[in-house]
PDB file of N, CA, C and O in Angstrom, chain B, residues numbered from 101:
ATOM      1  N   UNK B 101      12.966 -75.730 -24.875  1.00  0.00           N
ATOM      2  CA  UNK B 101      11.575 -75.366 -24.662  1.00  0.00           C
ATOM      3  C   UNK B 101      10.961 -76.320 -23.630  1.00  0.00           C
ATOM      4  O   UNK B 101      11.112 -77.538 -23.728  1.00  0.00           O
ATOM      5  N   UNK B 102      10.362 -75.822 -22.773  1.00  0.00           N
ATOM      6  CA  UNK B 102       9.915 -76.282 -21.582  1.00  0.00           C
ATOM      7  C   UNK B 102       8.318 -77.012 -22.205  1.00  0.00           C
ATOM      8  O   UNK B 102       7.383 -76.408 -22.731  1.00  0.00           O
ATOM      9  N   UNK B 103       8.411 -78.069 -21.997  1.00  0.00           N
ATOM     10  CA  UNK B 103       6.929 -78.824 -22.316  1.00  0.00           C
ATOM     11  C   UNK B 103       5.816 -78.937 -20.849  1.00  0.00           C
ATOM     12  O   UNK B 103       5.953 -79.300 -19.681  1.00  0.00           O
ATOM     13  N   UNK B 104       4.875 -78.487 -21.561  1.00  0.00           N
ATOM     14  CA  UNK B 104       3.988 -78.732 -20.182  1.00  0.00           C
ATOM     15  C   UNK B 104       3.083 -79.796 -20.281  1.00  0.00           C
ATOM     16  O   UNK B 104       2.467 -80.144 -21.288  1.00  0.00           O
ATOM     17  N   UNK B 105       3.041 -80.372 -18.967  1.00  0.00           N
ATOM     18  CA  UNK B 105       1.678 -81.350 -18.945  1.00  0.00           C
ATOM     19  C   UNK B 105       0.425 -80.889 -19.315  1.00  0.00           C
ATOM     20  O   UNK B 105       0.017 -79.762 -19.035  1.00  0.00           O
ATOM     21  N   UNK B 106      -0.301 -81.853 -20.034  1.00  0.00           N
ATOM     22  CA  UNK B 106      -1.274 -81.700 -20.643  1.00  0.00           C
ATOM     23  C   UNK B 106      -2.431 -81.283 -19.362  1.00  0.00           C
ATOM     24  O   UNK B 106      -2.097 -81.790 -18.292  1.00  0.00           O
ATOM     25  N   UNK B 107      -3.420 -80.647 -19.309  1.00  0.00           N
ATOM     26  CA  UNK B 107      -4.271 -80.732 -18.255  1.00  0.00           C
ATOM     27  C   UNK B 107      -5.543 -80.377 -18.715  1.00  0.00           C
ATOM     28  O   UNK B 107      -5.761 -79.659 -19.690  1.00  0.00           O
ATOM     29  N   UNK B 108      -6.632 -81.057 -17.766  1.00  0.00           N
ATOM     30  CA  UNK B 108      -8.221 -81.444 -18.129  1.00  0.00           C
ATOM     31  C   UNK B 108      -9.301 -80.538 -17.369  1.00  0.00           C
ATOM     32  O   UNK B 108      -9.039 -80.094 -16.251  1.00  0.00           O
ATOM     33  N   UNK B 109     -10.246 -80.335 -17.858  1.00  0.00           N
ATOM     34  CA  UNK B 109     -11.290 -79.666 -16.965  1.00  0.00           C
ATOM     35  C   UNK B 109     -12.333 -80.920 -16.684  1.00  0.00           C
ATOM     36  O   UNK B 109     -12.923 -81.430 -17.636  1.00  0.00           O
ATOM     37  N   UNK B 110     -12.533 -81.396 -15.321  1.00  0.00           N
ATOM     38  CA  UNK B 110     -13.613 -82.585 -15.235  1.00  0.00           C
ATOM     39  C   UNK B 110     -14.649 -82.446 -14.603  1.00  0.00           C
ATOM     40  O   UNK B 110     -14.742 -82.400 -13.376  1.00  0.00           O
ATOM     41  N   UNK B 111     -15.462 -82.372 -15.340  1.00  0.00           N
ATOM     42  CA  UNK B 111     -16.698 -82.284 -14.843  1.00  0.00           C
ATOM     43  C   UNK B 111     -17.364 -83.888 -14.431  1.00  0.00           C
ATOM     44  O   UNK B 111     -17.461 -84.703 -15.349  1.00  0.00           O
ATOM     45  N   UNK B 112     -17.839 -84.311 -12.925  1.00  0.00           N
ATOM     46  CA  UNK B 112     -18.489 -85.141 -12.456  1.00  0.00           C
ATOM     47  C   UNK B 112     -20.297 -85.370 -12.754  1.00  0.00           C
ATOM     48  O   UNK B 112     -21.097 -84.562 -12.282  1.00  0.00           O
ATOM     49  N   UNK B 113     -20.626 -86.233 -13.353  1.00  0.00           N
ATOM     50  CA  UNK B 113     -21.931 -86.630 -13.688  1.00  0.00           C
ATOM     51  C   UNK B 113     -22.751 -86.864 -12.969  1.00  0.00           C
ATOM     52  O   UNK B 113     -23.853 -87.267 -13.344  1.00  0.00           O
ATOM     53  N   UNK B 114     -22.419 -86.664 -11.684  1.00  0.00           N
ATOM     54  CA  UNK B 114     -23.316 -86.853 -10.498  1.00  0.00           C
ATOM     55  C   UNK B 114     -22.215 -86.373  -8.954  1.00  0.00           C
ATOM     56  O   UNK B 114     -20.999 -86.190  -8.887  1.00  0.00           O
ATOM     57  N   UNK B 115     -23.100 -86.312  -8.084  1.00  0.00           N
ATOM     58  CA  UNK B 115     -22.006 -85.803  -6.788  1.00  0.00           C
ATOM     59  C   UNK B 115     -21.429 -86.916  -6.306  1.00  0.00           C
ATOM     60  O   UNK B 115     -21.824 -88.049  -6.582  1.00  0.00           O
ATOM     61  N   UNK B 116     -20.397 -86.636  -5.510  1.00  0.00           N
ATOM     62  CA  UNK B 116     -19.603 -87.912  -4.819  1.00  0.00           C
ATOM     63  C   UNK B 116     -19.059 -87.136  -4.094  1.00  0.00           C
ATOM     64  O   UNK B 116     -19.119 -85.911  -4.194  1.00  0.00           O
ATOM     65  N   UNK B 117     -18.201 -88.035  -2.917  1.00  0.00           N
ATOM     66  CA  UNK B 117     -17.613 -87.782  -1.957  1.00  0.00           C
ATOM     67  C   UNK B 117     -16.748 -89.061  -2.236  1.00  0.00           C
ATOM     68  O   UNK B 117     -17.104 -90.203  -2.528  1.00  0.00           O
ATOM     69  N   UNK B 118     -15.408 -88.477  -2.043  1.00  0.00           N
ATOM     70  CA  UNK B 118     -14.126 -89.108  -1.355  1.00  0.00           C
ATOM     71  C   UNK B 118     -13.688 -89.380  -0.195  1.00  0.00           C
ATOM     72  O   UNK B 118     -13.631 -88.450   0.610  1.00  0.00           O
ATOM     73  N   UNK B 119     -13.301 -90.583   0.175  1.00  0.00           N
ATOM     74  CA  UNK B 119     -12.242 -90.128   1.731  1.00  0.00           C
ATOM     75  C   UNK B 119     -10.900 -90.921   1.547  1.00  0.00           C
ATOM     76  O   UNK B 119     -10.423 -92.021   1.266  1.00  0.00           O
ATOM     77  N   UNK B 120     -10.614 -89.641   1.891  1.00  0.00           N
ATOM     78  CA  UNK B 120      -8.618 -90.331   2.279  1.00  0.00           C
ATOM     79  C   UNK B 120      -8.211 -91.292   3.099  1.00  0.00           C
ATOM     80  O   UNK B 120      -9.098 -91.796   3.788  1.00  0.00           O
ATOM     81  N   UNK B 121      -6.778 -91.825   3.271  1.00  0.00           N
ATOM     82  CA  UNK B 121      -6.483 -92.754   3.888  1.00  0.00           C
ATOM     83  C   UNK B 121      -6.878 -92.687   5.516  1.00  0.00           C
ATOM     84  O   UNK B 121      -6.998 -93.622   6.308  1.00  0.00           O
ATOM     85  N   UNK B 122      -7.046 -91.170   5.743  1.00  0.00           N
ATOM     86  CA  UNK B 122      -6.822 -90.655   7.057  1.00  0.00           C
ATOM     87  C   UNK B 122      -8.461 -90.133   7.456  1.00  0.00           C
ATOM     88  O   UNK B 122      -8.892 -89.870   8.579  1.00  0.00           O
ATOM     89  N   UNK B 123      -8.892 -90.105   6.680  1.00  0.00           N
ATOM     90  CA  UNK B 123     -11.019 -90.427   7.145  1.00  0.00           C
ATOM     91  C   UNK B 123     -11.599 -88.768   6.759  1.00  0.00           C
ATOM     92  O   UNK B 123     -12.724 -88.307   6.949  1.00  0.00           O
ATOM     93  N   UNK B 124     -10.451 -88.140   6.192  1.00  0.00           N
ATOM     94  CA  UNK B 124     -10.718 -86.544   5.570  1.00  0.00           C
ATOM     95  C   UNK B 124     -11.943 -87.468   4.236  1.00  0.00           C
ATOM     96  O   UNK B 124     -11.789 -88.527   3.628  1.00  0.00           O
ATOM     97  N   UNK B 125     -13.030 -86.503   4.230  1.00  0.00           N
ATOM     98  CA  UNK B 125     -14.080 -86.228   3.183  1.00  0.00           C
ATOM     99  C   UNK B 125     -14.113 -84.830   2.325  1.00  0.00           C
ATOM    100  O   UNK B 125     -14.095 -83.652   2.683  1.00  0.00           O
ATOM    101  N   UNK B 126     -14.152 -85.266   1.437  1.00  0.00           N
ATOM    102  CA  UNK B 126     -14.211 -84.093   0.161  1.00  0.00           C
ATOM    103  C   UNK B 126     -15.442 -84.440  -0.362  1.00  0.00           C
ATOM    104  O   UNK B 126     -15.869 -85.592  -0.449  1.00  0.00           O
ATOM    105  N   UNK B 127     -16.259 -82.981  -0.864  1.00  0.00           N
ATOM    106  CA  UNK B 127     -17.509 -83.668  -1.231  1.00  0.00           C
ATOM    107  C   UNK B 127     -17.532 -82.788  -2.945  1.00  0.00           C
ATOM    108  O   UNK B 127     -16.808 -81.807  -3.111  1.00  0.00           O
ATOM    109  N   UNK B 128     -18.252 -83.201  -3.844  1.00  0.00           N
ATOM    110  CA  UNK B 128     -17.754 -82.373  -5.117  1.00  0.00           C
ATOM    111  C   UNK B 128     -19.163 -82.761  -6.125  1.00  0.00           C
ATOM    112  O   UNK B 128     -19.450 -83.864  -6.588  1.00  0.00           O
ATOM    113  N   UNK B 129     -19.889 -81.486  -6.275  1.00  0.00           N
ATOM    114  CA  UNK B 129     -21.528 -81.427  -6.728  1.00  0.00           C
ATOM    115  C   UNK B 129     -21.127 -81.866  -8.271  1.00  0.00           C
ATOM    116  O   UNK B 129     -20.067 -81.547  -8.809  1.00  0.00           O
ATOM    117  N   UNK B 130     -22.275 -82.735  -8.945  1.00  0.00           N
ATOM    118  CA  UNK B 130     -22.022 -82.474 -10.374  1.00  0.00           C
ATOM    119  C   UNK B 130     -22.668 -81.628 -10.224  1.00  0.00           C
ATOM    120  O   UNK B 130     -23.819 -82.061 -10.175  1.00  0.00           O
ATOM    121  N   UNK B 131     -22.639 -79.892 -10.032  1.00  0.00           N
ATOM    122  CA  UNK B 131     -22.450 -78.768 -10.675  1.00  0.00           C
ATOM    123  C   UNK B 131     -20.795 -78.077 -11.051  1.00  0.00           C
ATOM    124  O   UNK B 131     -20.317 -77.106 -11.636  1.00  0.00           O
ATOM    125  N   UNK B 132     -20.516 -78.824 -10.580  1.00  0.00           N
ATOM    126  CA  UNK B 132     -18.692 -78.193 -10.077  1.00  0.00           C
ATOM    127  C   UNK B 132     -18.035 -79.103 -11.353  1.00  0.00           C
ATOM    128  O   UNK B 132     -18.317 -80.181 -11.876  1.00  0.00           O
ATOM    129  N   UNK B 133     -16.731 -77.786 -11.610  1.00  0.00           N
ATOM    130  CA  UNK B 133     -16.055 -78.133 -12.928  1.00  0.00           C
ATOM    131  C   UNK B 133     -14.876 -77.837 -12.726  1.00  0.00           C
ATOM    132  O   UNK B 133     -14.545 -76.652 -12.687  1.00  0.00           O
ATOM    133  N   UNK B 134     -13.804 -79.038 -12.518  1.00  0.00           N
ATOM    134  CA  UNK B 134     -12.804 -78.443 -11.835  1.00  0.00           C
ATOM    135  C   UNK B 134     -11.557 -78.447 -12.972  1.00  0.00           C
ATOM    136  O   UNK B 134     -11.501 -79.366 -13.790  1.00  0.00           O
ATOM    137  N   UNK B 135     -10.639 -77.445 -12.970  1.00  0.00           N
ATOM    138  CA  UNK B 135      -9.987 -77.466 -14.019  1.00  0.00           C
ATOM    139  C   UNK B 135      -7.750 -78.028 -13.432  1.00  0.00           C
ATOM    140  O   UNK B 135      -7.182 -78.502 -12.448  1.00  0.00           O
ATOM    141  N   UNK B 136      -7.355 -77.519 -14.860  1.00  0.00           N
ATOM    142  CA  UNK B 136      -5.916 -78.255 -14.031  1.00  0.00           C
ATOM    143  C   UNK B 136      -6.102 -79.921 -14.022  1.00  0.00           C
ATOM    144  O   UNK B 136      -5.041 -80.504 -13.796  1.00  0.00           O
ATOM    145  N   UNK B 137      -6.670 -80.346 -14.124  1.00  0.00           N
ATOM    146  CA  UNK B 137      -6.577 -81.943 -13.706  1.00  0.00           C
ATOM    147  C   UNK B 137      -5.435 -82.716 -14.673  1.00  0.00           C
ATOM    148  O   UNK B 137      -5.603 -82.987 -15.862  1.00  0.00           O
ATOM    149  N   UNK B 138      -4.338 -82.978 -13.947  1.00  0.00           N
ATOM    150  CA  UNK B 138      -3.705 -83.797 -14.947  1.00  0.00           C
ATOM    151  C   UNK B 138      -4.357 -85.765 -14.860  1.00  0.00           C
ATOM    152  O   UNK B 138      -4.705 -86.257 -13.787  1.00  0.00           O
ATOM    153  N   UNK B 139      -4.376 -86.484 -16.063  1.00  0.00           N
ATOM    154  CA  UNK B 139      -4.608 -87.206 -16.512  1.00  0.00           C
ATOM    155  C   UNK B 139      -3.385 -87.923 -16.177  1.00  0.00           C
ATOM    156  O   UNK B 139      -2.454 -87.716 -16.957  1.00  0.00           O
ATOM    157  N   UNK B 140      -3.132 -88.813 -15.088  1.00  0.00           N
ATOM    158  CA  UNK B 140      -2.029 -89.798 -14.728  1.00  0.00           C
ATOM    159  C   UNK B 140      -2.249 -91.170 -15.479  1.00  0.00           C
ATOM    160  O   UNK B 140      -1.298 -91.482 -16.196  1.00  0.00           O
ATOM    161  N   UNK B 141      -3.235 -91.990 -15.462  1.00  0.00           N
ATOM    162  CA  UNK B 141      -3.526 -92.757 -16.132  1.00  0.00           C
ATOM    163  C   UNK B 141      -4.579 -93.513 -16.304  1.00  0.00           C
ATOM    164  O   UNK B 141      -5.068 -94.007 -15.288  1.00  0.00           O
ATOM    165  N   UNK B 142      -4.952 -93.687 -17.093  1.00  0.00           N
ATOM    166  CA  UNK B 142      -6.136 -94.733 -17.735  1.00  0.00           C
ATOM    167  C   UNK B 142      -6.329 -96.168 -17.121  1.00  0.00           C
ATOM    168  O   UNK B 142      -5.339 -96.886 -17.256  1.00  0.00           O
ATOM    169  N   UNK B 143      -7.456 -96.758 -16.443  1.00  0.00           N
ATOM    170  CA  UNK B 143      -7.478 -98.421 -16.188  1.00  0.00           C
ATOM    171  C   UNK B 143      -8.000 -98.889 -16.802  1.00  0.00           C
ATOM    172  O   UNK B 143      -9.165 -98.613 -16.513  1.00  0.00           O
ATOM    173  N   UNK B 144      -7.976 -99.822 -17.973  1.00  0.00           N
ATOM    174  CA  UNK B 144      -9.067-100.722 -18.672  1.00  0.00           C
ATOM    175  C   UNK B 144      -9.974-101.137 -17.702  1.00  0.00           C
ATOM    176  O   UNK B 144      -9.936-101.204 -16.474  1.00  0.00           O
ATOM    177  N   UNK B 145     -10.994-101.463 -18.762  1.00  0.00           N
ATOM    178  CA  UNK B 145     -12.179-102.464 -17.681  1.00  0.00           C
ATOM    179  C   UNK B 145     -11.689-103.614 -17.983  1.00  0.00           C
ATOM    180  O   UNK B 145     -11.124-103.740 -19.069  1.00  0.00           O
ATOM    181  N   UNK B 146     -11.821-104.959 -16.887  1.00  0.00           N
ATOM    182  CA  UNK B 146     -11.240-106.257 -17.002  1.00  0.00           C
ATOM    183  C   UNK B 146     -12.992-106.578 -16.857  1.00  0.00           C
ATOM    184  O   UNK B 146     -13.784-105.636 -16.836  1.00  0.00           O
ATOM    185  N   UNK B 147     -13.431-107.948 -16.767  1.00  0.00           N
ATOM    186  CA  UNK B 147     -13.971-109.088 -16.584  1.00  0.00           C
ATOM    187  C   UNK B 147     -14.970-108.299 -14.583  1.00  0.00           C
ATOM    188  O   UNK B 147     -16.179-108.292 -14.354  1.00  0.00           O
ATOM    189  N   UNK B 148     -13.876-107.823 -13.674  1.00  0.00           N
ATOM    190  CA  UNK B 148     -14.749-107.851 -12.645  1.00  0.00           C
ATOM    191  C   UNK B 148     -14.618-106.254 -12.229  1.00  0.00           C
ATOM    192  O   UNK B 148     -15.141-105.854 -11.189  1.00  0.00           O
ATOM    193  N   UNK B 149     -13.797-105.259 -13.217  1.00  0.00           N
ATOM    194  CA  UNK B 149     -13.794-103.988 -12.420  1.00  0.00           C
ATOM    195  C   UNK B 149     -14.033-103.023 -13.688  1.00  0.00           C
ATOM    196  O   UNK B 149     -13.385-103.277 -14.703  1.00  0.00           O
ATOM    197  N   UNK B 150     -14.796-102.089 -13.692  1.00  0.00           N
ATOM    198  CA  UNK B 150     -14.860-101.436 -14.677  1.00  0.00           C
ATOM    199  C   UNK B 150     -13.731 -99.939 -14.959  1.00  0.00           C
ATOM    200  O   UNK B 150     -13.131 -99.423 -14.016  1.00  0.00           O
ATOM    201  N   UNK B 151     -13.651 -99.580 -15.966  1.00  0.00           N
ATOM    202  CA  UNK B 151     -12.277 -98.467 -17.088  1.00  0.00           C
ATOM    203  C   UNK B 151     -12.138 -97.562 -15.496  1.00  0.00           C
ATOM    204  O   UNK B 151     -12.930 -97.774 -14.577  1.00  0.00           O
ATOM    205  N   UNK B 152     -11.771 -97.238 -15.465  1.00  0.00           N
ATOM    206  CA  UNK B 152     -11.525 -95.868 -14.715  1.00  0.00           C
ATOM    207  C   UNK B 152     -10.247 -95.215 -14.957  1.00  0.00           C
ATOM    208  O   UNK B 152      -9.363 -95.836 -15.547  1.00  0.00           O
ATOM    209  N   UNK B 153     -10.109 -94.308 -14.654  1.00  0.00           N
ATOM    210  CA  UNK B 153      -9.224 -92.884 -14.437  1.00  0.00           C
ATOM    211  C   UNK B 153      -7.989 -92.606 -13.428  1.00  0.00           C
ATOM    212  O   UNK B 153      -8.588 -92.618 -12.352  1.00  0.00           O
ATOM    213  N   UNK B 154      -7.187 -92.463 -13.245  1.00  0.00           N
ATOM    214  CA  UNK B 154      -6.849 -92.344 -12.287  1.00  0.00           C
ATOM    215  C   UNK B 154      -5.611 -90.495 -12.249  1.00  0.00           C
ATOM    216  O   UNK B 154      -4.683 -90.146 -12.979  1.00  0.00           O
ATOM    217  N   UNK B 155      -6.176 -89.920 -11.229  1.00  0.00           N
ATOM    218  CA  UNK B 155      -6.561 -88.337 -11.746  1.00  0.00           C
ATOM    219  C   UNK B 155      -5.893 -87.366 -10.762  1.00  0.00           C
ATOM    220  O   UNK B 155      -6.133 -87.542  -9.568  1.00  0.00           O
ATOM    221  N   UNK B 156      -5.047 -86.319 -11.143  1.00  0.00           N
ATOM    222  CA  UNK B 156      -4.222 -85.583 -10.159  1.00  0.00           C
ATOM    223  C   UNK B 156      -5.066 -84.060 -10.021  1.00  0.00           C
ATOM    224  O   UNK B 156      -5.303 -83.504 -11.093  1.00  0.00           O
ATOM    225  N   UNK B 157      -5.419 -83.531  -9.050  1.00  0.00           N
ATOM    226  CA  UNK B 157      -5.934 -82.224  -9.202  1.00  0.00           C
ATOM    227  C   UNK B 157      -6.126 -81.300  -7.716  1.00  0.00           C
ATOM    228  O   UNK B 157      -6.381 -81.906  -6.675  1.00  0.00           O
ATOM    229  N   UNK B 158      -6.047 -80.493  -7.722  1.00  0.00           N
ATOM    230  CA  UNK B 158      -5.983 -79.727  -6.189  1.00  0.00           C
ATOM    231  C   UNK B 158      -7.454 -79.402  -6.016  1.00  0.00           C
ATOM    232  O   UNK B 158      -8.147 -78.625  -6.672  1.00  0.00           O
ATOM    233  N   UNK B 159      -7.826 -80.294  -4.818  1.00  0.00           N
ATOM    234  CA  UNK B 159      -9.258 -79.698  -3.916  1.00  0.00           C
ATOM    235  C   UNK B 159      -9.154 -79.111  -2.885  1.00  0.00           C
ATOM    236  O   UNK B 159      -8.022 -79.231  -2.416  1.00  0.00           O
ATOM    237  N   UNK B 160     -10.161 -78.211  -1.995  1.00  0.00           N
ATOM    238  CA  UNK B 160     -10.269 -77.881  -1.311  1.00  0.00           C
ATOM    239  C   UNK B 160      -8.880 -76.782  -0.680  1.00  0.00           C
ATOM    240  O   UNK B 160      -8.864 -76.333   0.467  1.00  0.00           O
ATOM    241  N   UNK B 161      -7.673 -76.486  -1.854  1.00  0.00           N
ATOM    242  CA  UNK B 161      -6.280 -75.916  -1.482  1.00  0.00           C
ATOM    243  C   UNK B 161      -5.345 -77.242  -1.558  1.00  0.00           C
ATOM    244  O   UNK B 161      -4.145 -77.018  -1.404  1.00  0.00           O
ATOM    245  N   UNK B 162      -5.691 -78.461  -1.751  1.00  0.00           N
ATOM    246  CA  UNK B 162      -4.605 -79.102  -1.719  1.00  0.00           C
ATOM    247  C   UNK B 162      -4.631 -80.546  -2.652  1.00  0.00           C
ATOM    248  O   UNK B 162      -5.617 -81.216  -2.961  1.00  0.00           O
ATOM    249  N   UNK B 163      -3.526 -80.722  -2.907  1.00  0.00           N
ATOM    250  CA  UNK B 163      -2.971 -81.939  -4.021  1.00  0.00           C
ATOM    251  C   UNK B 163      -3.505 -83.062  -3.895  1.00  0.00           C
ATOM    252  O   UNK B 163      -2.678 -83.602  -3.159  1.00  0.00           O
ATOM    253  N   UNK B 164      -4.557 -84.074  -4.138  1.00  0.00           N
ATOM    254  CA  UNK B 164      -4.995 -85.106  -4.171  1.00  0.00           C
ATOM    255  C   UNK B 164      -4.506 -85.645  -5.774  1.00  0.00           C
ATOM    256  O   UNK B 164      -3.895 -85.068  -6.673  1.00  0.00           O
ATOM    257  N   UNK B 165      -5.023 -86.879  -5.666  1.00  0.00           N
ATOM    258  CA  UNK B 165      -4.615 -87.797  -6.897  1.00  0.00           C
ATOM    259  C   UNK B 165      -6.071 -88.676  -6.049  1.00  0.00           C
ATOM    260  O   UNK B 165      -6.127 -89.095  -4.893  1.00  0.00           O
ATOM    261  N   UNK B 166      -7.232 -88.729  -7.263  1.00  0.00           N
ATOM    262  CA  UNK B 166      -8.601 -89.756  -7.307  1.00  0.00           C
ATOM    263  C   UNK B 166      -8.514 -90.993  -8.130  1.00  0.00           C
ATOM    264  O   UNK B 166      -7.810 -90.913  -9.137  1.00  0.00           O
ATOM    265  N   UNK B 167      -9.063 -92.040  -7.896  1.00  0.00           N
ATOM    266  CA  UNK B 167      -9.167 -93.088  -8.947  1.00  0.00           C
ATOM    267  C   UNK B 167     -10.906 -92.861  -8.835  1.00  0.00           C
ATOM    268  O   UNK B 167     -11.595 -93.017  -7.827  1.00  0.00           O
ATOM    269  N   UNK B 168     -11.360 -92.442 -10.220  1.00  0.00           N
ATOM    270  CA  UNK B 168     -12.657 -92.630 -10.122  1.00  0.00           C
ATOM    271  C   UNK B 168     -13.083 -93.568 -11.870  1.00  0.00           C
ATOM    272  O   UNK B 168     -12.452 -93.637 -12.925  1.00  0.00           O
ATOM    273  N   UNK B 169     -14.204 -94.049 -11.502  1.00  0.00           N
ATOM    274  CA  UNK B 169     -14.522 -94.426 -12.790  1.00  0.00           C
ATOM    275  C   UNK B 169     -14.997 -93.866 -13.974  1.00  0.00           C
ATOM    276  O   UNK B 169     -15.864 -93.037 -13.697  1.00  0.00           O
ATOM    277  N   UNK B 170     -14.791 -93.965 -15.277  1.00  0.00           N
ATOM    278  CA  UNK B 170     -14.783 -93.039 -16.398  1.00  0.00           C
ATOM    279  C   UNK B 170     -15.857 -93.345 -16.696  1.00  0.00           C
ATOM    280  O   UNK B 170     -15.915 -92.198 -17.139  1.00  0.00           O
ATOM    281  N   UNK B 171     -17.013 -93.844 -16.955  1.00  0.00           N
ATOM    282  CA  UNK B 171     -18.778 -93.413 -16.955  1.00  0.00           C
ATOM    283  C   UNK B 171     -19.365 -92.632 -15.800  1.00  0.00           C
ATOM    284  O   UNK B 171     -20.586 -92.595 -15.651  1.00  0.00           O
ATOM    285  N   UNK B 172     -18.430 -91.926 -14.870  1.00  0.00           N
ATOM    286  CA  UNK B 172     -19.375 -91.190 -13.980  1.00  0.00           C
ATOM    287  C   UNK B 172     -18.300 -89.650 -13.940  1.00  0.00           C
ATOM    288  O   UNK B 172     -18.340 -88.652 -13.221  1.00  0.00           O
ATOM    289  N   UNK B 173     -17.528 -90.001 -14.906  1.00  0.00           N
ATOM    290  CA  UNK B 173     -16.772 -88.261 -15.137  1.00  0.00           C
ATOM    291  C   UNK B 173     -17.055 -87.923 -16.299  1.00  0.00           C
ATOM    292  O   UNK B 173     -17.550 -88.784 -17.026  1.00  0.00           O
ATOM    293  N   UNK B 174     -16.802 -86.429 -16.878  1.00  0.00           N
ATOM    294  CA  UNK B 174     -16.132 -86.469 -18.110  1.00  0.00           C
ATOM    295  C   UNK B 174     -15.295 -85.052 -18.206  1.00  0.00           C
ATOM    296  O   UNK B 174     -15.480 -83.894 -17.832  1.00  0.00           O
ATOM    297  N   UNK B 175     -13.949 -86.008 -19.137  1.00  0.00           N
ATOM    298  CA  UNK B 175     -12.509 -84.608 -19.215  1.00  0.00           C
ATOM    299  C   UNK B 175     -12.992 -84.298 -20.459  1.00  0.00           C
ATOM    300  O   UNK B 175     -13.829 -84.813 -21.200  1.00  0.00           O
ATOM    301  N   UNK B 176     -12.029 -83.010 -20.542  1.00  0.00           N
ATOM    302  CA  UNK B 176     -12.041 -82.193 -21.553  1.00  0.00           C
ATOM    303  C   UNK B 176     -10.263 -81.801 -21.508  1.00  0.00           C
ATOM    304  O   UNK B 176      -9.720 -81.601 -20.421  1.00  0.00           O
ATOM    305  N   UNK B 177      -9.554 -81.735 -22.701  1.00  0.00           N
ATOM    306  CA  UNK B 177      -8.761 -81.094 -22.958  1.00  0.00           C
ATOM    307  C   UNK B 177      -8.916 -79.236 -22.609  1.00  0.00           C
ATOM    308  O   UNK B 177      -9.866 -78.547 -22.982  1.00  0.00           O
ATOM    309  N   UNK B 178      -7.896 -78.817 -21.936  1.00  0.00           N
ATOM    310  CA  UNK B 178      -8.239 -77.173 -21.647  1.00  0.00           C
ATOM    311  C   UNK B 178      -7.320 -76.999 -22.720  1.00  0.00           C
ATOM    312  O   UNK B 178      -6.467 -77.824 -23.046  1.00  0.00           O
ATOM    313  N   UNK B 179      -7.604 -75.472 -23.462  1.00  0.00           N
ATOM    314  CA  UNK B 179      -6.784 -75.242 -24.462  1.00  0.00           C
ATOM    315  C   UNK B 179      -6.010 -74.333 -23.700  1.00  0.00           C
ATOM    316  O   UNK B 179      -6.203 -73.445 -22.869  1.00  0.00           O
ATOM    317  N   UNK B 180      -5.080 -74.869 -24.275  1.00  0.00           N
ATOM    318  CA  UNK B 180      -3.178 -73.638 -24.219  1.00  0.00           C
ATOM    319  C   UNK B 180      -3.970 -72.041 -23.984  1.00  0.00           C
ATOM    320  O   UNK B 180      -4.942 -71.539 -24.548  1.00  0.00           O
ATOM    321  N   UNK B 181      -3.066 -71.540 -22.892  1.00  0.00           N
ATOM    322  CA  UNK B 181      -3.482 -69.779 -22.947  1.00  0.00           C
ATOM    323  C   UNK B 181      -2.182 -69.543 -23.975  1.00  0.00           C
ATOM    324  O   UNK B 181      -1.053 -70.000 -23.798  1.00  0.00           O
ATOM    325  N   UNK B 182      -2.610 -68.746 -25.049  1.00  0.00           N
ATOM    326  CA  UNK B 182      -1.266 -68.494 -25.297  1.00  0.00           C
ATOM    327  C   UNK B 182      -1.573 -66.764 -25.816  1.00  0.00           C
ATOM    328  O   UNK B 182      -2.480 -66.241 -26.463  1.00  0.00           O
ATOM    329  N   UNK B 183      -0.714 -66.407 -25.370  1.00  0.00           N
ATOM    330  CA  UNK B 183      -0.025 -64.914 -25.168  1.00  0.00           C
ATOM    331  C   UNK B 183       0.861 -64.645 -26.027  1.00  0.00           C
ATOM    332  O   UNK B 183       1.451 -63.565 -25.988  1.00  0.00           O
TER     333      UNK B 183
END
């Protein structure tokens, strides 16, 4: 039996914009709820950087991976389609 990755719907608490290594901008409203997001991994907060996320999901048609901080997102487990 084939196991699938778990995946999130994340909704952003406010708008932001990203830019890539290469000076591409993505811009993403907190009205927008984007689903599919796999959950790569969790950062504690230390002493000088606060918890964040670090997050796989397709924008704009294509595969990014975000590190954003976890007081300005929030996931949701998507439930299984099951058929």
């Amino acid at each position: 039996m084939e196991r699938r990755q778990e995946t999130y719907m994340l909704a952003f608490r406010r708008s932001m914009t990203f830019r890539s290594i290469h000076g591409e901008t993505t811009s993403i409203s907190s009205a927008e709820i984007v689903l599919g997001v796999e959950l790569l991994q969790e950062i504690p907060a230390t002493r000088d950087t606060p918890a964040l996320y670090e997050l796989a999901l397709t924008l704009d048609g294509e595969r990014k991976v975000l590190i954003v901080r976890k007081s300005l997102v929030e996931l949701r487990k998507e439930k299984a389609n099951i058929s």
